[in-house]
Phi, psi and omega in degrees: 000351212276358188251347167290306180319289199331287194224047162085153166289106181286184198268339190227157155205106156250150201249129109305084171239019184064075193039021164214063168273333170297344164314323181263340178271333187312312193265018161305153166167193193043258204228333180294034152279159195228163197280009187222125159226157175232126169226176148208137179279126178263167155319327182294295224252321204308322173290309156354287192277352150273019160277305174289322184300299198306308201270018157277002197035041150266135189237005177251140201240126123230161175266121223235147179269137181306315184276019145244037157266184181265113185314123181095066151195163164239358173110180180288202196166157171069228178282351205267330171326116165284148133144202174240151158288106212241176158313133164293347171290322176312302186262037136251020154269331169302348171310095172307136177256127184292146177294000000 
């Protein structure tokens, strides 16, 4: 928390930690949220982790496919973003489900 003191809550984050970005939303809270988050959710575990994003109160979703940037980019983000915004029922339905 100590680059939060420093400068503030930013407007994005996105965490890419290779199968331990929930380590990291777990210790999200309080006012240290940023008005944007990017993650990413599996089939195993993804309602899990729209369960804790709703209890940061982000309540709009969308599910965005990795491979539609541009290689070396991650892409727009926030509002820049395509598509509309959904429900958390929208996006754990959109969750691939393992055969």
């Amino acid at each position: 928390m100590d680059i939060v003191n420093q400068f503030g809550v930013g407007d994005y984050m996105k965490i890419e930690i290779e199968k331990y970005d929930r380590v990291c939303i777990d210790r999200l809270s309080g006012t240290a949220i940023p008005n944007y988050l990017s993650t990413e959710l599996n089939s195993f575990q993804g309602d899990q982790d729209i369960e804790k994003i709703l209890e940061l109160e982000y309540r709009k979703f969308k599910i965005m496919a990795q491979n539609s940037s541009r290689i070396g980019e991650s892409g727009p983000w926030g509002e820049s973003t395509s598509g509309s915004w959904h429900s958390d029922d929208h996006a754990r339905s959109g969750l691939a489900r393992p055969p």
